[in-house]
N, CA, C and O atoms as a MOPAC input file, in Angstrom:
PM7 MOZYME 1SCF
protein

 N      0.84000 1    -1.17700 1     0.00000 1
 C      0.00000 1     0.00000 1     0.00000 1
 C      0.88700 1     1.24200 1     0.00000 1
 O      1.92300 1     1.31600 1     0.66000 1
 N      0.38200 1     2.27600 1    -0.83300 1
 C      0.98400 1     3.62700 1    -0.63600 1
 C      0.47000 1     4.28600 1     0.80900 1
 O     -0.60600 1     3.99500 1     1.33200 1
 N      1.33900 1     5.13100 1     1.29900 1
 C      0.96900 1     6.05900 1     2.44700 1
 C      0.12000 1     7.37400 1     2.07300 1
 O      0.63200 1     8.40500 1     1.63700 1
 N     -1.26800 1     7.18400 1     2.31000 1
 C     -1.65700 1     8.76900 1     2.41300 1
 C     -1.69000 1     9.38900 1     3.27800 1
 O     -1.22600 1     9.16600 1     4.39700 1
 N     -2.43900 1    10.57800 1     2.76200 1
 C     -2.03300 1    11.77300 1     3.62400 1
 C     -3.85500 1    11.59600 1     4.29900 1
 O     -4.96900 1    11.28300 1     3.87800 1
 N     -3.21500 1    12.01600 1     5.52200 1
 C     -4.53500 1    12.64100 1     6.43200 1
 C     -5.82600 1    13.32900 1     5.94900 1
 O     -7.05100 1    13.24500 1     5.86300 1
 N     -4.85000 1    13.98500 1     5.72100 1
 C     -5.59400 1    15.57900 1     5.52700 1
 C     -6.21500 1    15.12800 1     3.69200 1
 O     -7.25000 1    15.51700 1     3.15200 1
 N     -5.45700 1    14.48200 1     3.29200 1
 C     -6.29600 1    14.58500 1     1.62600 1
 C     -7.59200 1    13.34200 1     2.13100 1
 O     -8.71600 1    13.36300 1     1.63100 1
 N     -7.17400 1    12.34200 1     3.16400 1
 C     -8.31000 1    11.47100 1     3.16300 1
 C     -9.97000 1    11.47300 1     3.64600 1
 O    -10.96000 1    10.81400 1     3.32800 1
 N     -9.63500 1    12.81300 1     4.77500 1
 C    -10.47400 1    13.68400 1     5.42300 1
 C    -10.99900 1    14.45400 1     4.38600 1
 O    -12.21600 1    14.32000 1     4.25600 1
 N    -10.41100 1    15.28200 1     3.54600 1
 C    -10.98200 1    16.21400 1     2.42300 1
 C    -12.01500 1    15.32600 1     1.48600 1
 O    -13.19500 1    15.56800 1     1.23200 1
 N    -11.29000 1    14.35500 1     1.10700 1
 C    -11.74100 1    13.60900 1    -0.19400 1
 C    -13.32400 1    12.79000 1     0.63700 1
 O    -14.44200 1    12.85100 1     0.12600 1
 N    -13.08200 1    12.25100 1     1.65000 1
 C    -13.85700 1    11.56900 1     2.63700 1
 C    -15.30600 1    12.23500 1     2.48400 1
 O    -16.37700 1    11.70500 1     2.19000 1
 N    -14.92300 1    13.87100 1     2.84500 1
 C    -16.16800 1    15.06200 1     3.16100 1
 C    -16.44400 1    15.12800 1     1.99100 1
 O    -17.58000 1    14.73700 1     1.72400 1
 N    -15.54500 1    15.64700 1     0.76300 1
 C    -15.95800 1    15.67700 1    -0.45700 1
 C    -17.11300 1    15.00100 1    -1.04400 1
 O    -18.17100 1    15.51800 1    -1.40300 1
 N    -16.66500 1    13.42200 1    -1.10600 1
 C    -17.27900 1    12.42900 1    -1.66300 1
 C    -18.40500 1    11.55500 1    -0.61100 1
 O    -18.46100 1    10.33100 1    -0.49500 1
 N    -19.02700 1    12.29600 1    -0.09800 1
 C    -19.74700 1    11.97900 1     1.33900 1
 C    -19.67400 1    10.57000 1     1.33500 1
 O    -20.69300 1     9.87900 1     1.32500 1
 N    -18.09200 1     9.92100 1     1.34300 1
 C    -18.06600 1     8.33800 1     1.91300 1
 C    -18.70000 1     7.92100 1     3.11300 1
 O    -19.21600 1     8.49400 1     4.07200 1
 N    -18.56100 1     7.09300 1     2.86800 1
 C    -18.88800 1     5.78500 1     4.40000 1
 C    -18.19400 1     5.25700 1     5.69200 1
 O    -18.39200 1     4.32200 1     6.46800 1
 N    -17.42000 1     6.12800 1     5.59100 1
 C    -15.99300 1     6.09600 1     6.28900 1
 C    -15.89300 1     6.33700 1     7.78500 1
 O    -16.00000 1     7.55200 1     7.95400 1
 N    -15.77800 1     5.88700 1     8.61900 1
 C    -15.55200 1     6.09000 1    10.19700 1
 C    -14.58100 1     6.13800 1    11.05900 1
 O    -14.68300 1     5.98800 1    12.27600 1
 N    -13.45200 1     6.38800 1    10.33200 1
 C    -12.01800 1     7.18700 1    10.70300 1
 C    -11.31800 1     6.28300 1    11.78800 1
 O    -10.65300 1     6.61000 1    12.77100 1
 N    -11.70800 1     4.92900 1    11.25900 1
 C    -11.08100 1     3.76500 1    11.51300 1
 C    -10.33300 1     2.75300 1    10.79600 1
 O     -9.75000 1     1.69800 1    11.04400 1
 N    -10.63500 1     3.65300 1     9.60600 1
 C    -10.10200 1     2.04000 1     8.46500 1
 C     -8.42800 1     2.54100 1     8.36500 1
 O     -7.81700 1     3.60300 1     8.47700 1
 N     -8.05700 1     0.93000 1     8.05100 1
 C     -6.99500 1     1.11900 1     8.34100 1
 C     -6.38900 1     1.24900 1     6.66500 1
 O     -5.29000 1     1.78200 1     6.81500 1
 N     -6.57400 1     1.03800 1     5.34700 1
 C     -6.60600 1     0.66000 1     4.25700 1
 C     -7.39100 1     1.85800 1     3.96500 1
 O     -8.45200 1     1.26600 1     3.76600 1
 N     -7.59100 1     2.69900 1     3.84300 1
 C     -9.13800 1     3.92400 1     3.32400 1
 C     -9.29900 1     3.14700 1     1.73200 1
 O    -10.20700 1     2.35400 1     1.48000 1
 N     -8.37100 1     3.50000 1     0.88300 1
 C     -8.82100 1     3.39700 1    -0.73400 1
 C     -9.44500 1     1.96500 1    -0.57300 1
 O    -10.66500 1     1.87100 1    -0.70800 1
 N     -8.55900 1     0.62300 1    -0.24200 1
 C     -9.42100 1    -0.48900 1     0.06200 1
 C    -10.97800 1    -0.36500 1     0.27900 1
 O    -11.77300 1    -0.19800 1    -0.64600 1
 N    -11.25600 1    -0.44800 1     1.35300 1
 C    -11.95700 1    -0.20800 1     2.54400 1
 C    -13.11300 1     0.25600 1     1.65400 1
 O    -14.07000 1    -0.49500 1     1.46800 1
 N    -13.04300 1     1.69400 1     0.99800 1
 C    -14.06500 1     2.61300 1     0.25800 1
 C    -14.20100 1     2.45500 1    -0.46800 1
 O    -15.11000 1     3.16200 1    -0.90300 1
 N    -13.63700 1     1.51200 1    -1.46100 1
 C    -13.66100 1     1.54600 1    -2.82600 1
 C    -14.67800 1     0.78300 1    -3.08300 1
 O    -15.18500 1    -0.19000 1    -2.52500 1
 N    -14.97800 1     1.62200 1    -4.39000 1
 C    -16.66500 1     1.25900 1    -4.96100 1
 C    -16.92100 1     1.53100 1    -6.72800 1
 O    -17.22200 1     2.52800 1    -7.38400 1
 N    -16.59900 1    -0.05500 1    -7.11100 1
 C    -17.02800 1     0.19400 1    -7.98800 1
 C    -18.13600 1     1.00100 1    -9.38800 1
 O    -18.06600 1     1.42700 1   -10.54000 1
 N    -19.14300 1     0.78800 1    -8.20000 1
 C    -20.38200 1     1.65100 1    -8.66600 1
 C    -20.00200 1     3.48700 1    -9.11500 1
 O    -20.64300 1     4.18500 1    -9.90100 1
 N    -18.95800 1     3.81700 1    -8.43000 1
 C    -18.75600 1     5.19500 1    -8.02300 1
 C    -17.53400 1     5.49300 1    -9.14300 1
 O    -17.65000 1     6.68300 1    -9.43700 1
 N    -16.48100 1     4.94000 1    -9.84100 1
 C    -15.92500 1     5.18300 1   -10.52800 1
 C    -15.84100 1     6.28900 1   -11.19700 1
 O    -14.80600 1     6.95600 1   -11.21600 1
 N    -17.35600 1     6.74700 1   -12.08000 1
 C    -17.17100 1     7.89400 1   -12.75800 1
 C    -17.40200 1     8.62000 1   -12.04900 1
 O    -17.13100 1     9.57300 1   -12.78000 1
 N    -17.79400 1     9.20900 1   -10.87900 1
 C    -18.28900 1    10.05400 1   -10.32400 1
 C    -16.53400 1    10.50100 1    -9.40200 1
 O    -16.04000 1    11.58600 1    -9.09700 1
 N    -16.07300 1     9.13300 1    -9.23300 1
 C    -14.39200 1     9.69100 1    -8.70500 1
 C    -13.59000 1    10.45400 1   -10.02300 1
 O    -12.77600 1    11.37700 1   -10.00700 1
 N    -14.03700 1     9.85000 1   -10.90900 1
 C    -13.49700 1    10.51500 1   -12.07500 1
 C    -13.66900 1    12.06400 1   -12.01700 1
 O    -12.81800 1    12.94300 1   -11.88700 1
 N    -14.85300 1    12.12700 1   -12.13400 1
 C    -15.23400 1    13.80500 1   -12.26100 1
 C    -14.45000 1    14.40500 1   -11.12200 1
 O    -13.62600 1    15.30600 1   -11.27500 1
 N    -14.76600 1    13.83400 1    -9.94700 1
 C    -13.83200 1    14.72100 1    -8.74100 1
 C    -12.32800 1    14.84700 1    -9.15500 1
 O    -11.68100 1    15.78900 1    -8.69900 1
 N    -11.78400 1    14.00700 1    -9.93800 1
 C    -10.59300 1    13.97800 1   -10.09000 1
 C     -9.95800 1    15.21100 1   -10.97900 1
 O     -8.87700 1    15.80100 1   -10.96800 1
 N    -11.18100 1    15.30600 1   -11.76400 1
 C    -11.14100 1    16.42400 1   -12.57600 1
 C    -11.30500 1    17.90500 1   -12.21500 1
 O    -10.62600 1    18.86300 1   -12.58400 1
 N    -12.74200 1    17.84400 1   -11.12200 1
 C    -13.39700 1    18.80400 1   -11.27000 1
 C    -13.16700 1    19.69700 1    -9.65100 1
 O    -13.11800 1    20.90800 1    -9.43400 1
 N    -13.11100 1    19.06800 1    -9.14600 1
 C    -12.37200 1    19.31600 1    -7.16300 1
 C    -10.84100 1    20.25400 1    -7.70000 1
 O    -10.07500 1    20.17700 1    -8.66000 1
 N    -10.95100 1    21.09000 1    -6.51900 1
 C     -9.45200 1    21.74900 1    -6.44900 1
 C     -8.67400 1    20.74900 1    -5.43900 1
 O     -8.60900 1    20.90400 1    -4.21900 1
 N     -8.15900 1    19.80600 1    -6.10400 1
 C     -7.17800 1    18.63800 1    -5.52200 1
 C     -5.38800 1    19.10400 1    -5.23100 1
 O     -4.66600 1    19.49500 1    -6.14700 1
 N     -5.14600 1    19.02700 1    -4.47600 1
 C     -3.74600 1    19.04000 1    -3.98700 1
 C     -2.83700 1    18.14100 1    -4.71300 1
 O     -3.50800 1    17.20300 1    -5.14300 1
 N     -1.71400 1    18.03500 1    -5.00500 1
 C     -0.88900 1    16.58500 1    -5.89300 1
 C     -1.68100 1    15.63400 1    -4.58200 1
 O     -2.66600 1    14.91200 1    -4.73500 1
 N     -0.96800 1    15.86900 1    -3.35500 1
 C     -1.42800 1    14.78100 1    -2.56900 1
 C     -2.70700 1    13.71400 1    -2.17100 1
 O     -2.81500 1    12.57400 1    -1.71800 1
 N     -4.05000 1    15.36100 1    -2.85700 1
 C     -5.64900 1    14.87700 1    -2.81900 1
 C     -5.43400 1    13.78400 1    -4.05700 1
 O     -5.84100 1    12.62300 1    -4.11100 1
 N     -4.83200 1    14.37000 1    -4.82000 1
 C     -4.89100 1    13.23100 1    -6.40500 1
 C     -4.16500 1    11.71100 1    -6.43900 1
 O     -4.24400 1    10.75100 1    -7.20600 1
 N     -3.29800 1    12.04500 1    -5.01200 1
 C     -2.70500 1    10.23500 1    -5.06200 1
 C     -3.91000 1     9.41900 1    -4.23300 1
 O     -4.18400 1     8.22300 1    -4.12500 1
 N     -4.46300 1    10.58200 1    -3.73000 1
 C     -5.31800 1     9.64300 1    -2.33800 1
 C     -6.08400 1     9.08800 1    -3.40500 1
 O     -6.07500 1     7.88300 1    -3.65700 1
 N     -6.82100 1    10.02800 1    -4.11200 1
 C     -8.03900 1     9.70400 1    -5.32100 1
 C     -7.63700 1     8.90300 1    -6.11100 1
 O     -8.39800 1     7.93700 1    -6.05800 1
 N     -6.96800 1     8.76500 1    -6.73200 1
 C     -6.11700 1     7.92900 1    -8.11500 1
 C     -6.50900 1     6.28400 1    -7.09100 1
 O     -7.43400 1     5.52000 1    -7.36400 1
 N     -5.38200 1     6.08100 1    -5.77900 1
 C     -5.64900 1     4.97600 1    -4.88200 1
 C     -6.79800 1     4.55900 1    -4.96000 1
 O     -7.04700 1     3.39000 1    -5.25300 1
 N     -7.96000 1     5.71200 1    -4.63800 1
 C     -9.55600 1     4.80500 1    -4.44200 1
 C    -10.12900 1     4.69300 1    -6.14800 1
 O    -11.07500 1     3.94800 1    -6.40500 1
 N     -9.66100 1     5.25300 1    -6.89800 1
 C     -9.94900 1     4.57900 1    -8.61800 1
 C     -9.72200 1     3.51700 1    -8.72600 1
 O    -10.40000 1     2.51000 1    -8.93100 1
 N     -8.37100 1     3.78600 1    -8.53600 1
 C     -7.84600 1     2.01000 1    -8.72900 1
 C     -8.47300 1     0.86800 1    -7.92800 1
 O     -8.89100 1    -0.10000 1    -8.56500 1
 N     -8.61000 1     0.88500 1    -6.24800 1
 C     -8.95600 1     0.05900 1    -5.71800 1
 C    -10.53900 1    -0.19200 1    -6.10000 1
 O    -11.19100 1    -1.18400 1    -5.77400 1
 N    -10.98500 1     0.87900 1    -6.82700 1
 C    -12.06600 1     0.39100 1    -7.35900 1
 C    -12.55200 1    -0.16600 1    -8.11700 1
 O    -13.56100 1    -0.87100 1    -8.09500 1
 N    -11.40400 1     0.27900 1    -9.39800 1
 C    -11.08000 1    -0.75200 1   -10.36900 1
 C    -11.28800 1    -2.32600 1   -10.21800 1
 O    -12.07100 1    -3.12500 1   -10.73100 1
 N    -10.25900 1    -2.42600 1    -9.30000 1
 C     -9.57600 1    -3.93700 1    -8.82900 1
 C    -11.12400 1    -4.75200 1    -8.31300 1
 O    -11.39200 1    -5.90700 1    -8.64200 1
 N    -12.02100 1    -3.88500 1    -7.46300 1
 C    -12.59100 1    -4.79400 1    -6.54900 1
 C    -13.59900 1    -4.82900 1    -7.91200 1
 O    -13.84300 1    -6.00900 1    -8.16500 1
 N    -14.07800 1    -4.17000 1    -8.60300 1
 C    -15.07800 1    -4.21800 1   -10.00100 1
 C    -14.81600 1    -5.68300 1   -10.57200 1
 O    -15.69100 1    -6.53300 1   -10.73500 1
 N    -13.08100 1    -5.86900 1   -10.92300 1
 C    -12.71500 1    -7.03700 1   -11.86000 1
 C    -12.67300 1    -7.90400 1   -11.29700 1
 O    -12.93600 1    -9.02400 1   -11.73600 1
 N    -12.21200 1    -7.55200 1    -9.77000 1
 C    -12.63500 1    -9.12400 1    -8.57200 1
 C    -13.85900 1    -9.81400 1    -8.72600 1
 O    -13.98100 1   -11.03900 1    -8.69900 1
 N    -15.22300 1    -8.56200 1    -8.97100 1
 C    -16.45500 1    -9.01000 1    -9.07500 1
 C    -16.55800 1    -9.72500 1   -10.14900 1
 O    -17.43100 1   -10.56500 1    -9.93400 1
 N    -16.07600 1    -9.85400 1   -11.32500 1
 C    -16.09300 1   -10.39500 1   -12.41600 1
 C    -16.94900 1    -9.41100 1   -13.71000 1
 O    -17.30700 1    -9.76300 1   -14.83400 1
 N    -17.06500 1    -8.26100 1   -13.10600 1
 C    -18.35300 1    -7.28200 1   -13.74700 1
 C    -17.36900 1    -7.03400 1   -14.91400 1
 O    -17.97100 1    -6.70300 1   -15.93600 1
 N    -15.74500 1    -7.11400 1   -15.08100 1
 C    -15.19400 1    -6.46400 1   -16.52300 1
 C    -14.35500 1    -4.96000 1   -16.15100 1
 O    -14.26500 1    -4.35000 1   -15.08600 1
 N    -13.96300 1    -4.75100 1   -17.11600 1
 C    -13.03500 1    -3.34800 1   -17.07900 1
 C    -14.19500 1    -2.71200 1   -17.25100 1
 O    -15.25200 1    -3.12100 1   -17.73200 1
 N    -13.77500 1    -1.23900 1   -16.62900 1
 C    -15.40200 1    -0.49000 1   -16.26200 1
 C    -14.74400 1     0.49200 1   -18.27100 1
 O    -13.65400 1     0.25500 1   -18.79200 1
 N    -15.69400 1     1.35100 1   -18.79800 1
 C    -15.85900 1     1.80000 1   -19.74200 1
 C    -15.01600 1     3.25900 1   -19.34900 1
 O    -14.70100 1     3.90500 1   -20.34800 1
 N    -14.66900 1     3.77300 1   -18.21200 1
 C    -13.86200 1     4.72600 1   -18.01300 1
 C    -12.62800 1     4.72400 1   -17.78400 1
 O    -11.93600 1     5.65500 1   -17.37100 1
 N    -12.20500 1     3.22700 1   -18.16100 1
 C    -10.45500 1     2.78300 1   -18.43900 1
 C     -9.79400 1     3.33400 1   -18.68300 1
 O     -8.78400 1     3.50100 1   -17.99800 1
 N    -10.11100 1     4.14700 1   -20.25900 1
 C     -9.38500 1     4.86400 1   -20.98900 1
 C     -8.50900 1     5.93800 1   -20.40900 1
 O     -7.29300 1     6.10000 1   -20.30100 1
 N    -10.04800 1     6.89700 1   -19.93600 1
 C     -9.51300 1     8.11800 1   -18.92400 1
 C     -8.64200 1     7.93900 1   -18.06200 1
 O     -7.67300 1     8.69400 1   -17.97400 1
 N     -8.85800 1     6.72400 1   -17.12600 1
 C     -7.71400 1     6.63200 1   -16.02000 1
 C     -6.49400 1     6.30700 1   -16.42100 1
 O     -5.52000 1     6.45400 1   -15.68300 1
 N     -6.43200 1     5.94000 1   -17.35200 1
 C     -5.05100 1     5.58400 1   -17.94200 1
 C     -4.77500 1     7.19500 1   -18.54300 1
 O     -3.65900 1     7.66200 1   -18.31600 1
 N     -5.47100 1     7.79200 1   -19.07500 1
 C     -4.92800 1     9.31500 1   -19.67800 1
 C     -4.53000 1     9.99600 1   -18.34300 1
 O     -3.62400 1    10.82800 1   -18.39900 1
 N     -5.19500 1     9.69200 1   -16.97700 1
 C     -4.87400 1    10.61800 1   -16.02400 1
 C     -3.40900 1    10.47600 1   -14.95400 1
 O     -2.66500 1    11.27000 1   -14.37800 1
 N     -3.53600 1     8.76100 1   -15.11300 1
 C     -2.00600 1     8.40100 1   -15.18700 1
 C     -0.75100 1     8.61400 1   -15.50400 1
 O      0.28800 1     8.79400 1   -14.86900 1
 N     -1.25500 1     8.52400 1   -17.37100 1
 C      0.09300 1     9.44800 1   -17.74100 1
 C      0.23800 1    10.21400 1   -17.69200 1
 O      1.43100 1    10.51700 1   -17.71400 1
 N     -0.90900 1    11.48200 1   -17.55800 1
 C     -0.56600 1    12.67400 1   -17.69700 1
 C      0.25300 1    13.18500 1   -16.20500 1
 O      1.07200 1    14.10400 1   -16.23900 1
 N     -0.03400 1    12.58400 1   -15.14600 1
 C      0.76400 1    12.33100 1   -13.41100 1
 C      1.49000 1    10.93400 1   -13.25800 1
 O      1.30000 1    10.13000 1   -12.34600 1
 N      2.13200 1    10.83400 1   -14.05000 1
 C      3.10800 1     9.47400 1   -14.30200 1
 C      3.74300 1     9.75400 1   -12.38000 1
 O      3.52800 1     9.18000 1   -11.31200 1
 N      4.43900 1    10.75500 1   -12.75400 1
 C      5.04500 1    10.82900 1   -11.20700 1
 C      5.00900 1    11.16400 1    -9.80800 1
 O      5.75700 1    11.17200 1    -8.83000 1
 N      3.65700 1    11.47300 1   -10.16900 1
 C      2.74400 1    11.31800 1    -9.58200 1
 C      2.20600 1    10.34300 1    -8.41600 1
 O      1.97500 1    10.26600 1    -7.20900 1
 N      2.18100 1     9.82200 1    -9.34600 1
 C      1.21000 1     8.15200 1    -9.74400 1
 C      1.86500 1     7.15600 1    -9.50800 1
 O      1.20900 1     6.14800 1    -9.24400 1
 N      3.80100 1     7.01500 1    -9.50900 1
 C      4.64400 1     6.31700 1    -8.84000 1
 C      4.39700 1     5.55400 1    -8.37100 1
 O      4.42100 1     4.59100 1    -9.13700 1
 N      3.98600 1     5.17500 1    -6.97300 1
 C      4.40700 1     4.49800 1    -6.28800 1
 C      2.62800 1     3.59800 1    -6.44900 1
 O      2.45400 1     2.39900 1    -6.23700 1
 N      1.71400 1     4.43800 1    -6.79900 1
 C      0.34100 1     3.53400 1    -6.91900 1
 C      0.59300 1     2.63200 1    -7.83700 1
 O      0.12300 1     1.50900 1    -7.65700 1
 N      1.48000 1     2.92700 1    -9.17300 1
 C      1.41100 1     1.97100 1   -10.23200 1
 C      2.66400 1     1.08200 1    -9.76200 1
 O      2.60600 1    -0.01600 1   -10.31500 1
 N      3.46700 1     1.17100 1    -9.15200 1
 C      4.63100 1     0.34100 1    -8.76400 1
 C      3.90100 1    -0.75700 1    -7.76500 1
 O      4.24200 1    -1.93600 1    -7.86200 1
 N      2.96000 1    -0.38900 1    -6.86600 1
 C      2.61600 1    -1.39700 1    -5.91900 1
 C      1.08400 1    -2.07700 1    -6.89500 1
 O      0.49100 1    -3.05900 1    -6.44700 1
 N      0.73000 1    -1.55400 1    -7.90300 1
 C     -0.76000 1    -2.54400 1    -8.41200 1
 C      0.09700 1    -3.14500 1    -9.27300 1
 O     -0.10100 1    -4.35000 1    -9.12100 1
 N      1.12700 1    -2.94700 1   -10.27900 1
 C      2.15700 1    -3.66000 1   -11.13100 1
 C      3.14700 1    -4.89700 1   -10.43400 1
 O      3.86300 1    -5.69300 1   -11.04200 1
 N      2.89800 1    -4.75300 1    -8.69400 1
 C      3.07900 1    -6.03700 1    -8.53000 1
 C      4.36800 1    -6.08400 1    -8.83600 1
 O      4.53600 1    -7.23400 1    -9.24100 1
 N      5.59500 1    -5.39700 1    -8.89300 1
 C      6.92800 1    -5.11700 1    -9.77200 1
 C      7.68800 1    -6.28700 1    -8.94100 1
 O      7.67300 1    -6.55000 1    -7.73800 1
 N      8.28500 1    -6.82500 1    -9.91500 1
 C      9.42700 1    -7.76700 1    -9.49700 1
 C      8.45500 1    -9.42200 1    -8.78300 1
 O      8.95100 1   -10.12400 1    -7.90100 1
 N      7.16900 1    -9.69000 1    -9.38800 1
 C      6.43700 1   -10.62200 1    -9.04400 1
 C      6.15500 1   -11.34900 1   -10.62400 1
 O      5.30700 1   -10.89700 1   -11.39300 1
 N      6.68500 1   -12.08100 1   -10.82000 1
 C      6.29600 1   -12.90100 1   -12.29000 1
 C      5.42600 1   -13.78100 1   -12.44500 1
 O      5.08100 1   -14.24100 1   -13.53300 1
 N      4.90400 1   -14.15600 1   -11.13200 1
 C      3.33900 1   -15.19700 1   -10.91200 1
 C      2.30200 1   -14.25100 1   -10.93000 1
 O      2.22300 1   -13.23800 1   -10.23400 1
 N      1.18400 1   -14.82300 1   -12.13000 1
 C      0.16500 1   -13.97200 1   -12.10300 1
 C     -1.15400 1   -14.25100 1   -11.11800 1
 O     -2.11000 1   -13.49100 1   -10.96500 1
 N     -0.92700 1   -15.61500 1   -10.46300 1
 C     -1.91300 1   -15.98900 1    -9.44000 1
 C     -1.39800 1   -15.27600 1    -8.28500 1
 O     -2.11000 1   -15.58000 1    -7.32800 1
 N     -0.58200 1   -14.55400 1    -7.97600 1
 C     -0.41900 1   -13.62100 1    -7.03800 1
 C     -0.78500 1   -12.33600 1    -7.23800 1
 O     -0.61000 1   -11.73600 1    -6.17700 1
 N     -1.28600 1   -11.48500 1    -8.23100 1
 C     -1.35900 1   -10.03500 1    -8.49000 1
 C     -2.55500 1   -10.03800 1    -8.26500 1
 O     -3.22100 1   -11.04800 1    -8.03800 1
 N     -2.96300 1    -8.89400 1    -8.30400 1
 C     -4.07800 1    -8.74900 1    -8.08200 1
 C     -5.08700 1    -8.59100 1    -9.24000 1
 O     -4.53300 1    -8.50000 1   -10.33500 1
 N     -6.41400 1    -8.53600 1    -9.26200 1
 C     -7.48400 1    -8.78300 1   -10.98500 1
 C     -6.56700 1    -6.89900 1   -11.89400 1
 O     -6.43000 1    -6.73700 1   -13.10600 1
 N     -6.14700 1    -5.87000 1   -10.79600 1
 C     -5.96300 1    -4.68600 1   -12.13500 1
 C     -4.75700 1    -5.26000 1   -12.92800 1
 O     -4.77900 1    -5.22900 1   -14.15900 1
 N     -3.29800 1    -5.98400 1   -11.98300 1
 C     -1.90500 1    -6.05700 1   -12.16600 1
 C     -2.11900 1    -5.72200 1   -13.96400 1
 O     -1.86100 1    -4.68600 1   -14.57600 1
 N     -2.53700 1    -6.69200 1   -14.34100 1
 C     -2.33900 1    -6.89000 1   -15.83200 1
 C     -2.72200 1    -4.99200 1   -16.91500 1
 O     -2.08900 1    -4.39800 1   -17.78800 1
 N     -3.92200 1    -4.73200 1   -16.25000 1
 C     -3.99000 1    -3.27000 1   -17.12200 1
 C     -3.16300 1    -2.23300 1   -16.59500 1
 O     -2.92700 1    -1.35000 1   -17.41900 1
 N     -2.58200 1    -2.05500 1   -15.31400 1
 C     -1.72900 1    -1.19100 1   -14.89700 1
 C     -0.42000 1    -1.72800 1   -15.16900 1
 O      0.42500 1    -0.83800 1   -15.07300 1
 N      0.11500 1    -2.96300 1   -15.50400 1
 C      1.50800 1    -3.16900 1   -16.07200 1
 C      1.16000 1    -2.65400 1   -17.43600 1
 O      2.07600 1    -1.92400 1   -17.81400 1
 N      0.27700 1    -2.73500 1   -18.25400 1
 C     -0.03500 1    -2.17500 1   -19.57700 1
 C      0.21100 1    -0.72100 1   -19.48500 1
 O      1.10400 1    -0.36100 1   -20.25100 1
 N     -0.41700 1     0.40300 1   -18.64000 1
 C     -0.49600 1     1.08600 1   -18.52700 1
 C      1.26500 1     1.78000 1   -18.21200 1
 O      1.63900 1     2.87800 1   -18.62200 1
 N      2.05200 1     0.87600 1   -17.46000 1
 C      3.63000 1     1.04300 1   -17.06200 1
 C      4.26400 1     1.20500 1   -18.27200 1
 O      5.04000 1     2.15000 1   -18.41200 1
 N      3.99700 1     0.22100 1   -19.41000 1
 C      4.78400 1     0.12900 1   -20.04100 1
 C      4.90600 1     1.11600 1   -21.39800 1
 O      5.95400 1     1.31500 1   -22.01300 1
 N      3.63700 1     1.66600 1   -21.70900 1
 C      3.08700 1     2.69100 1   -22.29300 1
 C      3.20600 1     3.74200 1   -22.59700 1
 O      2.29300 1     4.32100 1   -23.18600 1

């Protein structure tokens, strides 16, 4: 897991009137919701986000991603974008795509359901 910040998880938390009870230990885990994808999208866009609000956010995309393809529901139709918002914060985005890429793990029954579109997305 990446380390967030407090203060962006509290913002984003109020923002996105989550479900959240300032116990979880995992937040992007924990919150992540497939259903909600585009609507994180727009915040991602449309919120005056800090670099730091945008790693917290990017985290709960992705983990939303992941738990979507866990469900077996498919890559959601707003793929594209997250991958444009990626590159466009490659460095951003560091250490989220280094830990879902699974780096230096060559078994794919260990990664997790995104590994495969965010190593796509690495290599890109």
């Amino acid at each position: 897991m990446i380390a967030l910040k407090q203060a962006s998880i509290d913002k984003l938390t109020a923002a996105l009137d989550l479900p959240a009870n300032g116990q979880e230990q995992d937040w992007e885990i924990e919150l992540a919701d497939p259903s909600r994808v585009d609507e994180f999208l727009t915040a991602y866009r449309s919120l005056p986000l800090s670099p730091d609000d945008k790693v917290a956010l990017m985290a709960l995309i992705l983990a939303s991603v992941d738990r979507r393809l866990d469900s077996g529901i498919g890559v959601p139709t707003e793929w594209t974008q997250i991958v444009e918002l990626l590159r466009a914060d490659r460095d951003l985005h560091r250490a989220s795509l280094e830990y879902w890429t699974c780096e230096g793990d060559d078994d794919p029954d260990s990664w997790f359901q995104l590994t495969p579109l965010v190593r796509s997305v690495s290599t890109g």
